[in-house]
C-alpha positions in Angstrom: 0.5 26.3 5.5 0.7 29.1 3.0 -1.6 29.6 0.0 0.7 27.4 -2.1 0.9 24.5 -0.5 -2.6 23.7 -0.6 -3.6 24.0 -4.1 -0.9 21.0 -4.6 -2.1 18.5 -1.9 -6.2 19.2 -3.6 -4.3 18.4 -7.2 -2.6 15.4 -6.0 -5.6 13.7 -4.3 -7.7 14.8 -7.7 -5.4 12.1 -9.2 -7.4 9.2 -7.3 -9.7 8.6 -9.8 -11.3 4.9 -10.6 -8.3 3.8 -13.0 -6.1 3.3 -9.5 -8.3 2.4 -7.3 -9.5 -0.7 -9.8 -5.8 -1.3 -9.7 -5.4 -1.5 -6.0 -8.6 -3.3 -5.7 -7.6 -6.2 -8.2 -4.5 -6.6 -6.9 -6.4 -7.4 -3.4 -8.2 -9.8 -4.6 -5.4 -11.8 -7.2 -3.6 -11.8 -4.3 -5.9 -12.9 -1.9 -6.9 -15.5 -4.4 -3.0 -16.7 -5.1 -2.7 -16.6 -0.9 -5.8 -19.1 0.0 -4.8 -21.1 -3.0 -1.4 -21.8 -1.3 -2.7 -22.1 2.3 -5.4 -24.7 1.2 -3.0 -27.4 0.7 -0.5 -27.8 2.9 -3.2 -26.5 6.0 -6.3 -28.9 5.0 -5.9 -29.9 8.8 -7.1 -26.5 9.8 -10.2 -25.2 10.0 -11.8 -23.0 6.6 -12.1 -19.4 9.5 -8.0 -20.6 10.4 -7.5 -20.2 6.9 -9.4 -17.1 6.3 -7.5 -15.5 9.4 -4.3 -16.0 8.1 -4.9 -15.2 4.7 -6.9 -11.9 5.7 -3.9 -11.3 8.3 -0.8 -12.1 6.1 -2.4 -10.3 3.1 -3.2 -6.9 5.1 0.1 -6.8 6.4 1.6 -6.9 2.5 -0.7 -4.4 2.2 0.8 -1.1 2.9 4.0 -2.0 0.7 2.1 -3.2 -2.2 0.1 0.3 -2.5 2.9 2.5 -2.0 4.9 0.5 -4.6 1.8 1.0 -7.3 1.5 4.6 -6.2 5.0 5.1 -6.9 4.0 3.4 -10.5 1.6 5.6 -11.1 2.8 9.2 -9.5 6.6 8.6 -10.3 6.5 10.7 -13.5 4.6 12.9 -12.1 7.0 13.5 -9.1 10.5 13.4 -10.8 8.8 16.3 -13.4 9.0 18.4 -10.1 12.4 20.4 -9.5 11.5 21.9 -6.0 13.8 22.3 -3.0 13.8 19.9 -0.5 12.2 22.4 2.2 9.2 22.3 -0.3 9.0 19.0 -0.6 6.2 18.6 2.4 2.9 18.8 0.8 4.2 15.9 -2.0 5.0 13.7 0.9 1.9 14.4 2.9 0.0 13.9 0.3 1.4 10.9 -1.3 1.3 9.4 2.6 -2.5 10.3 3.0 -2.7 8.9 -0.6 -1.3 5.6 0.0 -3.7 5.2 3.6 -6.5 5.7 1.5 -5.6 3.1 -0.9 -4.8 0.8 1.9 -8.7 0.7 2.8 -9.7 0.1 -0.5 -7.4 -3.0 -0.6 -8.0 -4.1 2.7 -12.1 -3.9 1.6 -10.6 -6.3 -1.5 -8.8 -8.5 0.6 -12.0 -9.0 3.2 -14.4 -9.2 0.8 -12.5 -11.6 -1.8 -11.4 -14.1 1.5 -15.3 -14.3 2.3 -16.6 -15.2 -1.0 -13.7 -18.0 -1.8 -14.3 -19.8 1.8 -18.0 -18.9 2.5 -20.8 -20.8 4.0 -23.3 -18.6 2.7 -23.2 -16.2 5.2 -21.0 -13.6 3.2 -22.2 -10.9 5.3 -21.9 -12.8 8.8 -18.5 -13.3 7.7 -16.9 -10.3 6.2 -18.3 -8.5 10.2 -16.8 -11.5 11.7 -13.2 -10.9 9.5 -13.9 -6.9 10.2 -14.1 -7.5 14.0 -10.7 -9.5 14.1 -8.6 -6.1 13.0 -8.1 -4.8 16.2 -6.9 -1.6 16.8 -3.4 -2.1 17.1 -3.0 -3.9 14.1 -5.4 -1.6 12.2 -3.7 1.7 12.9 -0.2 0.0 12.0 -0.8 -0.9 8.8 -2.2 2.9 7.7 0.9 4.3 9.6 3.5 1.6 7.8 1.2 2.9 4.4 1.6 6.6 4.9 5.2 6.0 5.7 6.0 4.2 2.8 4.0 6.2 0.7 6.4 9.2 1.7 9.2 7.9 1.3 8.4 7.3 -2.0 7.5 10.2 -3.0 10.9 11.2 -1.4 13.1 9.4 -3.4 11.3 10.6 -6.9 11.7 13.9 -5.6 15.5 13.8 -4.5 16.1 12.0 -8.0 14.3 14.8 -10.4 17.2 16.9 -10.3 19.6 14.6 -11.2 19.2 14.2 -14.7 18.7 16.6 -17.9 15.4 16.7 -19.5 14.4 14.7 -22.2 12.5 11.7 -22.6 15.4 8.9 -22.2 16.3 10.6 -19.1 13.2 10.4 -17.6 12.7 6.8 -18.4 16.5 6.7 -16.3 15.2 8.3 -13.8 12.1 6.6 -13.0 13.8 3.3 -13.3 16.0 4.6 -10.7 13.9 5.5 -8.5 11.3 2.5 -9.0 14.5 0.1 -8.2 15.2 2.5 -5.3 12.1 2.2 -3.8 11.5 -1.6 -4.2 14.5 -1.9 -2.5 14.1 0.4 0.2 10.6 0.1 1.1 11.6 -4.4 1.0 14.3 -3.2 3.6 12.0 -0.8 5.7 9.6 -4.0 5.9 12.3 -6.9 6.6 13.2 -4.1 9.5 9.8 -3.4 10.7 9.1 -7.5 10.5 12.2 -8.5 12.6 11.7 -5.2 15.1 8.0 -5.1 15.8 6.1 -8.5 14.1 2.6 -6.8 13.6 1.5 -9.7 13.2 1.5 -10.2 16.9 0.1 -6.7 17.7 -2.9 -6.9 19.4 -2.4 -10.0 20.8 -2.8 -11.5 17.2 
């Protein structure tokens, strides 16, 4: 990696600063919230851990398309200011990939933690190890692989669409509109795929 390269990945990952990672974390727990809320209902037959373990497992496998979709929010502008040739484009991507796995913990700390407090016992603690122990490996490590990808990807299509357009505020509202629609619908279709191929869910013996 030459000199260049470097200096871009350190000025990326100085843009996760508290403002996102708030952002990610709330949207962890509304969603968490919004997910229980649902399940409570229509699954009173089950046990309150059943619950938990669905909630904690549906919610973590949203998970890596939700943060890449607000990283996108966030970095889009950022990216489509960039005119670079594709053959530069790797430290964006890497970094927007490493970007989006760390994200994924913070959410996935949200999601634990907010599932724990809404159907605790009073043993918060015993609870968020027991949640904790029931990622296994499998499931674990596909989640921040499905996060990095995404995140790439995303950072892929800003970057192929910053060319496209002349300068100019209007065209770069155009453009990030574009490439926000882009991505919704891409990484939505990269998901259904990865669903219908591979059902994480069942990873691990799940």
């Amino acid at each position: 990696m030459s000199a260049e390269p470097i200096p871009r990945l350190i000025r990326r990952f100085e843009r996760l600063d508290a403002r996102l990672v708030v952002t990610v974390t709330v949207t962890g727990v509304v969603v968490c919230l919004g997910f229980i809320e649902l399940l409570r209902s229509p699954l009173q037959q089950l046990s309150r851990i059943t619950v938990e373990l669905l909630a904690v497992r549906a919610l973590l496998f949203l998970g890596p398309l939700l943060v890449s979709l607000l990283l996108l929010l966030r970095d889009g502008p950022l990216l489509l200011g960039e005119r670079r040739s594709p053959g530069s484009w790797g430290p964006e991507l890497l970094a927007s990939g490493l970007l989006c796995m760390v994200l994924l913990l913070y959410y996935m700390a949200a999601v634990i933690v907010t599932a724990s407090l809404t159907l605790n016992q009073g043993d918060v603690v015993g609870e968020v190890s027991f949640l904790i122990s029931q990622l296994e490996p499998a499931r674990f490590a596909a989640s921040l692989a499905r996060a990095g990808t995404y995140g790439a990807i995303a950072a892929a299509i800003c970057l192929h669409q910053a060319p496209r357009s002349s300068t100019g505020a209007m065209a770069m509202a155009s453009r990030l509109s574009r490439s926000v629609l882009l991505g919704i619908a891409v990484l939505f279709c990269l998901d259904l795929l990865w669903t219908l191929a591979v059902d994480p869910l069942r990873i691990g013996g799940g």
